[in-house]
C-alpha positions as CSV (number, residue, x, y, z in Angstrom):
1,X,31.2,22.2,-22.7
2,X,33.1,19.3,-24.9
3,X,31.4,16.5,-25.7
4,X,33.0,12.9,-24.9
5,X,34.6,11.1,-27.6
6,X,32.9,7.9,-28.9
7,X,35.5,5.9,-27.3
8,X,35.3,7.6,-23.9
9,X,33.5,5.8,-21.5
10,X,30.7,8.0,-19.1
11,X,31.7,7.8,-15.5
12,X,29.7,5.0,-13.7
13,X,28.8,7.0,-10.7
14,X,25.8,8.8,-11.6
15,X,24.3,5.4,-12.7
16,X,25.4,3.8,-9.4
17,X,23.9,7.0,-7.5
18,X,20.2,6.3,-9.3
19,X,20.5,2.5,-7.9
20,X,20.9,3.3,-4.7
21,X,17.9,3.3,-2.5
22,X,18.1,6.4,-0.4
23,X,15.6,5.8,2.2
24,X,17.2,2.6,3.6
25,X,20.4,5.1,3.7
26,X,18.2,7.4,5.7
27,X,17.2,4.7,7.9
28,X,20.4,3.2,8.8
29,X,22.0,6.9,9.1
30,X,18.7,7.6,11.9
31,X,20.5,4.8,13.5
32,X,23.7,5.8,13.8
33,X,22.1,9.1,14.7
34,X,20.3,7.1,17.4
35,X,23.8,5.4,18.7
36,X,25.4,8.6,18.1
37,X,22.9,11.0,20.4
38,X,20.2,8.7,22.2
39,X,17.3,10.5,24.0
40,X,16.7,10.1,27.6
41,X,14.8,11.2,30.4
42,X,12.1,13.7,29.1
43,X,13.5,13.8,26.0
44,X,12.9,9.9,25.7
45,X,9.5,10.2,26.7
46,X,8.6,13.2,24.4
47,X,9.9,11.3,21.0
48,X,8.4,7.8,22.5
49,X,5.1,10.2,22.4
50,X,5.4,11.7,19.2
51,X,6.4,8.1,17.7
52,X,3.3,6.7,19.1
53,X,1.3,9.8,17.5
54,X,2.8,8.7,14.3
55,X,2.0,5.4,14.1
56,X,-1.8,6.4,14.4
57,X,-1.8,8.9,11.9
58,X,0.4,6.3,9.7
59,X,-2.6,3.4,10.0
60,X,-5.1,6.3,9.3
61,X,-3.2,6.8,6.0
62,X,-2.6,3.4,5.1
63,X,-6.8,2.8,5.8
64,X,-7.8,6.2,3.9
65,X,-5.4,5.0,0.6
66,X,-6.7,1.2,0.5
67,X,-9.1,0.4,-1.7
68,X,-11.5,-2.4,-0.1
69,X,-12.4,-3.0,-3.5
70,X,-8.8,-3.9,-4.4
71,X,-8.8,-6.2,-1.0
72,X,-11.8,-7.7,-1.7
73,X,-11.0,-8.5,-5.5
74,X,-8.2,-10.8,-4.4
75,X,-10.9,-13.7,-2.9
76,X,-11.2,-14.2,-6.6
77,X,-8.1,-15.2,-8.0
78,X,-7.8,-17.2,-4.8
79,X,-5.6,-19.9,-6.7
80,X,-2.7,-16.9,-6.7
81,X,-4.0,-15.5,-3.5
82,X,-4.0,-18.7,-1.2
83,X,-1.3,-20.1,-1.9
84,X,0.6,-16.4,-1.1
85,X,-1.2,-15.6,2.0
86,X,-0.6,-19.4,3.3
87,X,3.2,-18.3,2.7
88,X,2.9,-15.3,4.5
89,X,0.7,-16.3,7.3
90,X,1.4,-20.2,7.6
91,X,5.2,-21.1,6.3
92,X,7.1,-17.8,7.5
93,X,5.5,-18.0,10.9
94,X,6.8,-22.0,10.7
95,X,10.1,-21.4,9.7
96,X,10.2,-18.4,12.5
97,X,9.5,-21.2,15.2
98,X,12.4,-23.6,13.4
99,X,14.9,-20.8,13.6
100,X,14.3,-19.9,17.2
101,X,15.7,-23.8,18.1
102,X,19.0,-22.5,16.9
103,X,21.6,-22.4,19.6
104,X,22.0,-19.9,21.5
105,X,25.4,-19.0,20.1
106,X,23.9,-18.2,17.5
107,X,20.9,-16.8,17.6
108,X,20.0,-15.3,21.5
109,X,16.5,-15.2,23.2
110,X,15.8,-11.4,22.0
111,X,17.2,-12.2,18.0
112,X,15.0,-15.3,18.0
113,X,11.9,-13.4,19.0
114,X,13.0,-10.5,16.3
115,X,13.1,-13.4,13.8
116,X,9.7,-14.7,14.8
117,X,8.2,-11.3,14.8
118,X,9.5,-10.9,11.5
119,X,8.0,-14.1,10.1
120,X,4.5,-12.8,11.2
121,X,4.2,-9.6,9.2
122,X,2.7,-9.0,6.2
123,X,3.4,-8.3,2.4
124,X,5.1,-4.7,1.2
125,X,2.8,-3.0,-1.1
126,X,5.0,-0.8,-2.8
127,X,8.0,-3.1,-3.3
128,X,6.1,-6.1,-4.2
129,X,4.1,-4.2,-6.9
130,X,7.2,-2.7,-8.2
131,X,9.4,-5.8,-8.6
132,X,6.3,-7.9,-10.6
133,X,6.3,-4.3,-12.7
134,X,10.0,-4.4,-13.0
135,X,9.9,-8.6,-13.8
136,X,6.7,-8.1,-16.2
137,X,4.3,-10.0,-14.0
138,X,1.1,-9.7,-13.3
139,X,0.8,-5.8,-11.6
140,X,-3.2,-5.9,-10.7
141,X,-3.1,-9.0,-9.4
142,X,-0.1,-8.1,-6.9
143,X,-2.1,-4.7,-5.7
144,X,-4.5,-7.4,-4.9
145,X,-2.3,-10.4,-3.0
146,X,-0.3,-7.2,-1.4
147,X,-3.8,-5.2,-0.3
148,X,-5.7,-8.1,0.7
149,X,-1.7,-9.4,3.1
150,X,-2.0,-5.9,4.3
151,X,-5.6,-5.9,5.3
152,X,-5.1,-9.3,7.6
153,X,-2.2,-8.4,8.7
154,X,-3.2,-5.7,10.8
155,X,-5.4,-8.2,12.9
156,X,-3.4,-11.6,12.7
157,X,0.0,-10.0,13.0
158,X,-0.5,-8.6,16.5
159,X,-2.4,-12.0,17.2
160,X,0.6,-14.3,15.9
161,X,3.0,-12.3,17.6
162,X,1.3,-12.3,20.6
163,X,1.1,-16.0,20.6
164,X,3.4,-17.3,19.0
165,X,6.0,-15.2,21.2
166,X,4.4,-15.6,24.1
167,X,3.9,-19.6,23.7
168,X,7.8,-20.5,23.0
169,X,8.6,-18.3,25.7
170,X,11.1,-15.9,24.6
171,X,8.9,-13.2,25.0
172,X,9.5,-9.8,28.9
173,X,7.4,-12.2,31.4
174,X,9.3,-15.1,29.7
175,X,12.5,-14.1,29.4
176,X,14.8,-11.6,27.7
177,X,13.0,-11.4,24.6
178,X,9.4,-11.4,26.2
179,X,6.2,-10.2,25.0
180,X,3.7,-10.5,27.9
181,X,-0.3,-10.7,27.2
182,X,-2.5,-8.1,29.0
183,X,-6.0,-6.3,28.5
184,X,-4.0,-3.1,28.4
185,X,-1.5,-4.3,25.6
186,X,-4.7,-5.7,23.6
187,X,-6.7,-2.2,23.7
188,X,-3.2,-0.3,22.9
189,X,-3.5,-2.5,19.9
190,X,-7.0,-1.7,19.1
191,X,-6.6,2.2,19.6
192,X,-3.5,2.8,18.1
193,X,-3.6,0.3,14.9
194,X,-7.3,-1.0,14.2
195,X,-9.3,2.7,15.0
196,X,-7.2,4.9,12.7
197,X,-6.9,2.0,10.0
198,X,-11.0,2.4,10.2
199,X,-11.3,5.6,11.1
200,X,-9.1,6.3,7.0
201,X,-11.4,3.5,5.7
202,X,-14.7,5.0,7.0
203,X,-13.3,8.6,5.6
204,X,-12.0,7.2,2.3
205,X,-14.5,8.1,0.0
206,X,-14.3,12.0,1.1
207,X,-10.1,12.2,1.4
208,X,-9.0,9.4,-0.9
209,X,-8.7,11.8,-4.4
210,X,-7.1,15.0,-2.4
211,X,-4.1,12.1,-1.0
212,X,-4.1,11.2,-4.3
213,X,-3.4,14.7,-5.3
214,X,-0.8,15.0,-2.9
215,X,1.4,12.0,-2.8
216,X,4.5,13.8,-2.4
217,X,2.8,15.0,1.4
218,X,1.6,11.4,2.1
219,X,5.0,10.1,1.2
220,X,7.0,12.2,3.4
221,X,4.2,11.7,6.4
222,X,4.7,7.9,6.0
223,X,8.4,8.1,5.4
224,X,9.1,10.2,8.2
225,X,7.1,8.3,10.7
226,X,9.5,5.4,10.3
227,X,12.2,7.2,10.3
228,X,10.7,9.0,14.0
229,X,9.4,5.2,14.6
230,X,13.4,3.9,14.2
231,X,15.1,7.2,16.0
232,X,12.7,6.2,18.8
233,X,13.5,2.7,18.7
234,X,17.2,2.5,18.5
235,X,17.2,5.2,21.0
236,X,16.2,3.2,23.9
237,X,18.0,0.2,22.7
238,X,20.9,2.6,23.3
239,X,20.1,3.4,26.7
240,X,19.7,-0.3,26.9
241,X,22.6,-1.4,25.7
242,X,21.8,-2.6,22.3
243,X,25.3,-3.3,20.8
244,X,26.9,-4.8,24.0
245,X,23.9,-7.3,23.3
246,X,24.8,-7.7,19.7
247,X,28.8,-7.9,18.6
248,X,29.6,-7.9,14.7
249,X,30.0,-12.1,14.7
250,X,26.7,-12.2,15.7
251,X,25.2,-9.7,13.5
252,X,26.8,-11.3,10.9
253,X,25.0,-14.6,11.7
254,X,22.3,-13.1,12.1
255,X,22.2,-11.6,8.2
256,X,22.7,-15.2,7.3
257,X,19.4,-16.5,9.2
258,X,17.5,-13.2,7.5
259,X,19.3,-14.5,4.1
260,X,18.5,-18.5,4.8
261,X,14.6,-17.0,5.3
262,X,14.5,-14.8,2.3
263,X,15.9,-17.9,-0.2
264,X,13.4,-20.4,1.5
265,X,10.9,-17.8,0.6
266,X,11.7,-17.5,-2.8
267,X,12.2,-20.9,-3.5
268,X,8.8,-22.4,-2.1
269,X,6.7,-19.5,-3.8
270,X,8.6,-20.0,-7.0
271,X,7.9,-23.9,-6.2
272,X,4.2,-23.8,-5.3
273,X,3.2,-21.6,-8.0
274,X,4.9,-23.9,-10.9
275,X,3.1,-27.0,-9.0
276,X,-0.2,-25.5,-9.2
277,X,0.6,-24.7,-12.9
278,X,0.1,-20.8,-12.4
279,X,0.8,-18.9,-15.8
280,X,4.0,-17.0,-16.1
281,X,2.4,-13.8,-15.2
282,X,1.2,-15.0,-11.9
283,X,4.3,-16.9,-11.0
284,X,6.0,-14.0,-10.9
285,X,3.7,-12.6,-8.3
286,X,3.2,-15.1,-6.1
287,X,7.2,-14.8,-6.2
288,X,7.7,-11.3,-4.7
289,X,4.8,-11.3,-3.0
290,X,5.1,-14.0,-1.2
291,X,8.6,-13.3,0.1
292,X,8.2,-9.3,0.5
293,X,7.5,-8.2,4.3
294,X,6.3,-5.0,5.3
295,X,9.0,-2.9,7.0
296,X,6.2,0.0,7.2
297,X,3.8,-2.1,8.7
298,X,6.5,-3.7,11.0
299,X,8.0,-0.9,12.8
300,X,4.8,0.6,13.6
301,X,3.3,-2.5,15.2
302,X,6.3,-2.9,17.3
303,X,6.1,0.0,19.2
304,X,2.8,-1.2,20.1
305,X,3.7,-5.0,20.9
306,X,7.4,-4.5,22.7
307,X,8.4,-2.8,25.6
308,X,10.6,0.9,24.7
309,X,14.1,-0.5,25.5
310,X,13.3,-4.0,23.5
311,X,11.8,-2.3,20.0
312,X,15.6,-1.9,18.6
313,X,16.6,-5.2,19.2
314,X,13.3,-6.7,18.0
315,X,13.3,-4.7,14.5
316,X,16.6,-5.4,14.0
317,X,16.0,-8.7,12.3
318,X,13.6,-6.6,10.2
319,X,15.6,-4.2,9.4
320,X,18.3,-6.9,8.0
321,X,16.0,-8.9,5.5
322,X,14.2,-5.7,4.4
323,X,17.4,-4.5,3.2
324,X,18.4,-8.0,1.7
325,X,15.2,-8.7,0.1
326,X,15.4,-5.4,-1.9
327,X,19.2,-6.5,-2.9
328,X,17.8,-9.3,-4.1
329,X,14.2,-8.7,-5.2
330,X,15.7,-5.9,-7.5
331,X,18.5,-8.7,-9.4
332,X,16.1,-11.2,-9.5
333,X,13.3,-8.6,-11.2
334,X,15.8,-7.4,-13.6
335,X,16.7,-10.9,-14.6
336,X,13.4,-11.9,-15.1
337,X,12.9,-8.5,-17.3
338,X,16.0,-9.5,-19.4
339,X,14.5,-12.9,-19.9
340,X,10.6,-12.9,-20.1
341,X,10.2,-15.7,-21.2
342,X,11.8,-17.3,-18.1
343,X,11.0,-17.0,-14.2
344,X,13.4,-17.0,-11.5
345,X,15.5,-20.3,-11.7
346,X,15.5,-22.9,-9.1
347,X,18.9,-22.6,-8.6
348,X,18.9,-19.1,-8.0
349,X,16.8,-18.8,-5.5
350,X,17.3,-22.1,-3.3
């Protein structure tokens, strides 16, 4: 086979094909799939089932594979770890509530809710450790801040969303967006996200080393539960009419409120961590972690929280800044990598 000449430049494509991040083509091809050949009846019923199934054996997973010891270690960089968890937990929720006064032209009763619901979740784990890798940061300390998000947010994200839904009244006893409080809702809470989270904690010590063995297995189980999770979802919104509720102008505006979000992120954890004099190292952390949310936490705790034919239109805000933050997360990493000496600018991120 001849070699290129010196002068000949190698095709681009190949490169471009390692950038591109396949899963999020796999989700957003499950939706079209969804749109293209929506369950119902039965059928509905059956995948809603097995979706539900999934997200239990998901939480077991994500309990069995988390070290408490990892969790636990983050109380003692608390200077990192506060100031990232008041972000998650405290500012996001805050600028959730701000966006929901939007007009309605521009952001409906259902979006706003999506938004808020958004704002409540938790760190990512596997991106936010692989961006502070990427950017040179400080990698333990962001299995740490990401473990210990992860950890609370299976209790206070169900608990915020409840609320904070609930209370501005956008939420199915409320409105179009609704999200009502009941005894039955709390316990489906309870069963399907708490019991297997410590049912894989409780069982750790025994399975931890043969998931460890087999990460390709545990990939694919967690990987494929979303992708059932989002078939499921954007299945009913079908049936419901999910596109008739949102046209391409508004879809478009809403990608701007998911990008407005992300940037505030990004700016106010670069901002807090150089006013509290963080080293470089740490910065960088408090940087991706702090504006990282969990699309595999987040999917699974809406089929829980929202109603079947609401789940689609709830993600979809998720589904948005997930996609956007690892657009952005990725340039901003490999900026940081080319310059080490620097963090993100200011001016990049605000």
């Amino acid at each position: 086979m001849p070699r290129p000449s010196p002068g000949t430049t190698r095709p681009a494509l190949p490169g471009l094909l390692r950038r591109v991040d396949w899963y999020i083509v796999a989700l957003f091809c499950v939706i079209g799939l969804a749109a293209l050949a929506p369950t119902d009846g039965a059928a509905a019923e059956g995948v809603s089932l097995t979706a539900r199934l999934a997200v239990g054996l998901l939480f077991f997973l994500y309990g069995a594979r988390l070290s408490p010891q990892a969790a636990l270690d983050g109380v003692r960089h608390w200077r990192l770890h506060l100031p990232v968890l008041a972000l998650t937990f405290l500012v996001f929720p805050a600028a959730g509530l701000a966006a929901g006064l939007l007009p309605e032209s521009v952001l409906s009763a259902e979006l706003a809710a999506g938004v808020l619901y958004l704002t409540v979740l938790p760190s990512t784990v596997q991106s936010a450790i692989a961006f502070t890798s990427m950017a040179r940061g400080n990698v333990a300390a962001a299995i740490c801040s990401a473990s210990f998000s992860t950890v609370l947010g299976v209790v206070l994200t169900p608990l915020l969303a409840v609320s904070l839904i609930q209370h501005t009244g956008t939420g199915p006893a409320a409105g179009p967006g609704g999200l009502p409080i009941t005894p039955a809702q709390l316990t489906d809470i309870a069963v399907q996200l708490l019991v297997p989270f410590l049912a894989g904690q409780a069982l750790r010590r025994w399975i931890a080393d043969w998931l460890s063995r087999h990460r390709a297995l545990t990939t694919l189980c967690d990987r494929g539960s979303i992708l059932l999770v989002v078939y499921s979802a954007f299945s009913h919104g079908m049936t419901a009419g999910i596109w008739h509720r949102v046209p391409p102008p508004r879809l478009l505006l809403l990608t701007t409120v998911c990008l407005a979000l992300l940037c505030l992120a990004l700016f106010v954890a670069n901002g807090t961590a150089r006013l509290i004099r963080l080293p470089r190292a740490d910065r960088v952390t408090a940087v991706f972690c702090g504006s990282n949310k969990s699309l595999a936490s987040g999917l699974p705790m809406a089929t829980v929280l929202f109603p079947p034919d609401r789940i689609g239109i709830m993600v979809l805000p998720l589904m948005l800044y997930h996609t956007l933050q690892l657009v952005l997360c990725a340039y901003l990493a490999r900026r940081c990598d080319d310059e080490p000496g620097r963090l993100v600018p200011v001016r990049v991120v605000a």
